[in-house]
N, C-alpha and C positions, 0 to 999 in steps of 0.2 A: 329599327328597334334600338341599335345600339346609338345611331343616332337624337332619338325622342329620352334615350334615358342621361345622354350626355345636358340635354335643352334643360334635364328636369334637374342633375345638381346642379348646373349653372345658375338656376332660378334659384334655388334654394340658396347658396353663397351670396347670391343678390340682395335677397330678403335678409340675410344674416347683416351685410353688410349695413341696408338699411335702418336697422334695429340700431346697429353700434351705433351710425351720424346721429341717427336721432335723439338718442342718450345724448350726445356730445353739443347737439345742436342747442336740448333741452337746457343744458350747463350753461352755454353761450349767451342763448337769451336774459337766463337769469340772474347772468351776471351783468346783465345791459338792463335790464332792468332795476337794479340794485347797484345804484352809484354808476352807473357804465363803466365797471371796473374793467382792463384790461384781460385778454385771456391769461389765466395764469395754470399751465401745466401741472406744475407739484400740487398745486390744490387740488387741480380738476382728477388727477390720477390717484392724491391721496384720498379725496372722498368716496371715488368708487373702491376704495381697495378695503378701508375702515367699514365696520360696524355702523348703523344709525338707526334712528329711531322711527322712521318711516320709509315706504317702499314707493320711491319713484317711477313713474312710467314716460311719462313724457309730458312737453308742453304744447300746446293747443292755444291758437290764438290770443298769446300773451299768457294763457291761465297754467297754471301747473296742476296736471293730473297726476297723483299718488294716492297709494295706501296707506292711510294713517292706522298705525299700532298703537295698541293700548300703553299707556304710562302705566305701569306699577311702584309706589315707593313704599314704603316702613320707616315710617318718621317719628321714633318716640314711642313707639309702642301703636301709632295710628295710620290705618292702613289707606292712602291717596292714592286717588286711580282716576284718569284723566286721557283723552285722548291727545295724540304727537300733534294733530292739526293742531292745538289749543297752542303751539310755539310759533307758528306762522312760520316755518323755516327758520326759525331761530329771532327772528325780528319781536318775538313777542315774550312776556310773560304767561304765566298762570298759575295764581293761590300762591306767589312768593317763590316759584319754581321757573326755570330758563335753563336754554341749552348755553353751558361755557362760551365764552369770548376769550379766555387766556390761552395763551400757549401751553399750559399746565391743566386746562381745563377744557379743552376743544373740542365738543364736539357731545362731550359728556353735561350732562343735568348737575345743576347746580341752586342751592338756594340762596335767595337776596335776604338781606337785613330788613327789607320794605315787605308786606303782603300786598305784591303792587300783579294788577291782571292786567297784561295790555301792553303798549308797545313802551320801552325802557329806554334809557341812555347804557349805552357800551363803558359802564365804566369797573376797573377792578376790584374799587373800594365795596359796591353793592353786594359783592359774596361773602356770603358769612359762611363759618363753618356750621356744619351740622353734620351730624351721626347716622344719617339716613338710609338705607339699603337700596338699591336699585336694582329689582327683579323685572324689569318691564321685559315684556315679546318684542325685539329687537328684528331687523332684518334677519340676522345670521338666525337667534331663533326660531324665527316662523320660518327661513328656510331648511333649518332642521326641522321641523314639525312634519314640512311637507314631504321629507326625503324620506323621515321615517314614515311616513303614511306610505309613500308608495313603494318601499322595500316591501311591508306589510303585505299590502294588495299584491304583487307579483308573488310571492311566496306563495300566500295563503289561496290562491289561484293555481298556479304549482301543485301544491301540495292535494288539493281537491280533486286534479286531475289525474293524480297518481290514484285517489281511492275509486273515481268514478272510472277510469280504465287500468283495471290492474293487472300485469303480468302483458301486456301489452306495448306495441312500441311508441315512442313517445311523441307527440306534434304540437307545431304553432311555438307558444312562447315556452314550454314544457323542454320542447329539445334540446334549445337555445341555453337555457339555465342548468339543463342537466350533464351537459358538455362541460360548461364551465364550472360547475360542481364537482365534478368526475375531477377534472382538471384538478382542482385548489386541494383534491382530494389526494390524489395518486402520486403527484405531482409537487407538493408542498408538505403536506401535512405528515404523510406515513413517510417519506425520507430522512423529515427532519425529527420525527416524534417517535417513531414503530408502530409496528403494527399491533402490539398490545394495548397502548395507552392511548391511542391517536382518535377515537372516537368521542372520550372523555373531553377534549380539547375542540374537535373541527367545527362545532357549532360556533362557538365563540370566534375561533381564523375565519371562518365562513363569514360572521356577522362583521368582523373588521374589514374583509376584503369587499361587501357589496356596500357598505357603510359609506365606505372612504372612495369606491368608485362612483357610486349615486351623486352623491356631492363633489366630485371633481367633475362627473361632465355638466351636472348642473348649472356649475359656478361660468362653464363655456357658453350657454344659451345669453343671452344679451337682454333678454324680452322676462318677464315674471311667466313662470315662475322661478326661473333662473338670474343667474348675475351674479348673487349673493356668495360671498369669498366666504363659505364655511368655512374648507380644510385649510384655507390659507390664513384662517384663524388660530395663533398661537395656545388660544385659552382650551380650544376643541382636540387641536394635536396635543396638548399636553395632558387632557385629560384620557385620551388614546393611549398614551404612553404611559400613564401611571395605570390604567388598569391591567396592562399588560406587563408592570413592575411588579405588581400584585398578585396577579397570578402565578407567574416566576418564582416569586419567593416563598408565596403557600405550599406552593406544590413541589419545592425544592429539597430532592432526598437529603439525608445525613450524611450519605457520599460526599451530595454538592457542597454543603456549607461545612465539609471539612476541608476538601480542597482547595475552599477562602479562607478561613481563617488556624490553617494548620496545615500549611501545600505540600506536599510529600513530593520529596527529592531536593527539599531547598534547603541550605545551608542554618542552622539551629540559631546562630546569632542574627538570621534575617527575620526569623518571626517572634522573638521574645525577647532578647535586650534590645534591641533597632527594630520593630514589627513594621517593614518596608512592607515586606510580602504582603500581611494582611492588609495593610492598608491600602494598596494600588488593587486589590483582589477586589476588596471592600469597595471601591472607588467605582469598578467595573461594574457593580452593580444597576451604580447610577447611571452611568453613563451611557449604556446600551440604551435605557427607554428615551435618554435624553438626543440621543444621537437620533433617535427615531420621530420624536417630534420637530427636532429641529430641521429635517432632512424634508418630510413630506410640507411643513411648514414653508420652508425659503422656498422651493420648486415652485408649488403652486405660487405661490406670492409675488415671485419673478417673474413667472410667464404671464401674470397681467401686468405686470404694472411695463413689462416689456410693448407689449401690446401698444394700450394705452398710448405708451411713448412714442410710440411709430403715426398713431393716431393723430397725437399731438402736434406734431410737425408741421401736418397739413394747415393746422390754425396759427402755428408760430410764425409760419414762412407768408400764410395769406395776411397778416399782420403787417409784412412789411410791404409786400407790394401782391395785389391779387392773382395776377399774371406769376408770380412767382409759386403760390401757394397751389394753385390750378396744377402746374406742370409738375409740381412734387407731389400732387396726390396720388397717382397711378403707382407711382413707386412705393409710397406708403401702404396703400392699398397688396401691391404684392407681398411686404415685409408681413402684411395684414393675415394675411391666407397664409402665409407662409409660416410663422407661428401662430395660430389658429390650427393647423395642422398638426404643429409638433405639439402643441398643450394635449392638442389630444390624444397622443399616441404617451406623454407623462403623467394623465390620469390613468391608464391602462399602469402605466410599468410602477408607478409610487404605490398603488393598490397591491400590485402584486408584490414589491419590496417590503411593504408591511407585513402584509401576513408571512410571506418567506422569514423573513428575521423573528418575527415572534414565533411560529413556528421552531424555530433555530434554539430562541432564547430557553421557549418550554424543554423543551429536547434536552440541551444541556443540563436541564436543573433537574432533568427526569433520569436522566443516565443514574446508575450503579456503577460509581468508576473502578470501586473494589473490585466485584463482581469479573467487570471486565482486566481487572490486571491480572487476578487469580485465573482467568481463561488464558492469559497469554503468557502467562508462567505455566499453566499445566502443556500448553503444544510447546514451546521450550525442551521442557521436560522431557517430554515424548519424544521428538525429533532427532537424540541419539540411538533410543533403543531400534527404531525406527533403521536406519541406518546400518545396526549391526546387525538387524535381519534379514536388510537386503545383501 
C-alpha cells in the first residue's frame, strides 16, 4: 500500500512536471516560428508572470492552442468588443486596435492613427493617443471569476450540509472546512478582535483568507484552470489592502483616532507647534495596508519567477551545447520540486499572514484605550489597600 501510494505522487509530480515543459516548449516553438528568435529567459518568464489578453494552453503541431477572451474597450462614449484571436498573438490589427510593441506599451492594447485590420508594420509612429477604457476579461480576471465561482460552490455545499445534517458530526469536505474555520476562528480572529466584536468582522478574515488561498494554489497548477498569477498581481493585493484600510478606519473608536492625532504621554511641542507625532501616527495608517499588499504581492511573484528561472537553465545551457543542457536538467528539475514545495507551503502561510494582520489592524482600531487605562489605574489603586489588609 504505502508502496502503490508513493507510485501515485510520483505520477502525479510527473504529470505536473509535464504541464510546466510543455508550457515552455510551447514558448520555444513560437518563438522559432516567429523570426527563429533566440531563447530569451526574461521574456519568457516575464510573460508568464504578466497579465494577457488570452489563455494559453499549449502547442500542437506547429498550431497554437488558446483561449481567446473577449476584448472590451469604451472609446469615446462607443462601446468595441472583439475577440483576443482578432490580434493573432500580437502580429495582427483589428478596427485600428493592436497589442503594444513599445517598451511603454507591451503587452497592453493600443490604438493606431490608421483603421488598419490585419497584419501591420512594428512601427512607434502608428500609436496615436486615445482616451479609451479597457475593461476586457483578462487572464488574471477570468482567473478570478473562476476562483470566485469555486469559493462559492464549496461554501454553499458547506453550508447545505450543515442544514441537511444538523446537530450532527461533520464529513467529506464539511470536516475539512470546518477545521479550518474553527481555526481562523479561535485562533485569529477572537485573540486579535474579542470576543464581543469578533463575529461583526470574521466573515469578511474568513473571505480574505479562502480568497487569497484559492488563488495562491491556483496560481501553482501549470495546466488551465490554473497558472494565472492573480495574488501576485499588484493591482489585486492592493485592492485587498485598501478594503481592509477601510474598514480599519470606519470602525475606528474615538479612543483610536485620538491616540493618532493627539497621543497621550507625548511631549506638547510634538503634536502642535512641530506635529511629528501626528504625522508618523497619521503615516501608520497607510503604511500597515501598504505593507500588506506589498508583502503577499513580492512572495508570490518571486516564487515564480524563481521557478521559471531554474526552468530556464535548462534552455540556456541546451543553447550552448545539448550535452550540456541534458546533464543540467535533473538538477534543475530538483531546484523544480524543490520550490514547488516551498510555494506551496507560502500560499498557506501569506493567507494566513493576511488575515492575522488585519485581524490585528481591526482589533487595534476597535480597542477602548481610555477604557483600558482607567482599568489599570483603578488595580494600581487597589493594590495598596490590598496590602494593608494582608
Amino acid at each position: 500500500m504505502v508502496y502503490k501510494n508513493f507510485l501515485t505522487k510520483i505520477s502525479g509530480l510527473m504529470l505536473l512536471i509535464f504541464f510546466a515543459f510543455s508550457s515552455i516548449q510551447t514558448y520555444a516553438s513560437g518563438s522559432e516560428a516567429h523570426e527563429s528568435e533566440k531563447f530569451q529567459p526574461g521574456t519568457f518568464i516575464i510573460d508568464h508572470v504578466i497579465d494577457s489578453y488570452g489563455w494559453h494552453i499549449t502547442t500542437f503541431k506547429g498550431h497554437s492552442i488558446s483561449i481567446p477572451l473577449p476584448v472590451i474597450l469604451v472609446d469615446n462614449g462607443k462601446l468595441v468588443v472583439f475577440s483576443s484571436s482578432k490580434f493573432h498573438h500580437g502580429q495582427s490589427a483589428y478596427k485600428g486596435y493592436a497589442l503594444g510593441f513599445t517598451k511603454e506599451t507591451n503587452g497592453k492594447i493600443v490604438k493606431l492613427k490608421e483603421n488598419i485590420t490585419g497584419h501591420f508594420e512594428h512601427e512607434a509612429e502608428m500609436i496615436t493617443e486615445s482616451n479609451f477604457y479597457d475593461i476586457s476579461i483578462t487572464k488574471n480576471v477570468c482567473a478570478l471569476l473562476i476562483a470566485i465561482t469555486l469559493i462559492c460552490v464549496i461554501f454553499f455545499s458547506v453550508a447545505k450540509s450543515y442544514k441537511r445534517r444538523p446537530n450532527m458530526a461533520p464529513k467529506g469536505l464539511q470536516s475539512l472546512m470546518e477545521v479550518v474555520i474553527v481555526f481562523i476562528r479561535d485562533e485569529v480572529v477572537i485573540p486579535s478582535i474579542g470576543t464581543a466584536k469578533y463575529k461583526k468582522y470574521l466573515p469578511y478574515i474568513l473571505t480574505l483568507f479562502f480568497f487569497i488561498l484559492v488563488n495562491n494554489l491556483m496560481g501553482l497548477v501549470p495546466i488551465f484552470p490554473g497558472g494565472a498569477n492573480v495574488t501576485g498581481n499588484i493591482a489585486v493585493t492592493g485592492i485587498l489592502a485598501l478594503l481592509t484600510l477601510l474598514i480599519t478606519s470606519f470602525s475606528g473608536s474615538k479612543s483610536y483616532w485620538k491616540h493618532i492625532f493627539n497621543t497621550p504621554g507625548v511631549p506638547w511641542w510634538l503634536k502642535f507647534p512641530l506635529p511629528i507625532m501626528p504625522v508618523v501616527e497619521a503615516m501608520g495608517i497607510f503604511t500597515k495596508p501598504f505593507v500588506l499588499m506589498v508583502r503577499l504581492f513580492a512572495n508570490i511573484t518571486a516564487g515564480h519567477i524563481i521557478i521559471l528561472g531554474f526552468i530556464s537553465l535548462i534552455f540556456i545551457f541546451g543553447a550552448m551545447n545539448p550535452v550540456v543542457g541534458f546533464a543540467v536538467s535533473p538538477l534543475s528539475l530538483v531546484f523544480y520540486l524543490f520550490m514547488g514545495m516551498l510555494e506551496l507551503v507560502v500560499a498557506f502561510v501569506q493567507s494566513y499572514l493576511f488575515a492575522l494582520l488585519t485581524s490585528m489592524y481591526i482589533g487595534m482600531a476597535l480597542e477602548d484605550h481610555e477604557a483600558h487605562e482607567g482599568h489599570e489605574e483603578h488595580k494600581t489603586h487597589e493594590l495598596p489597600q490590598t496590602e494593608s489588609n494582608n
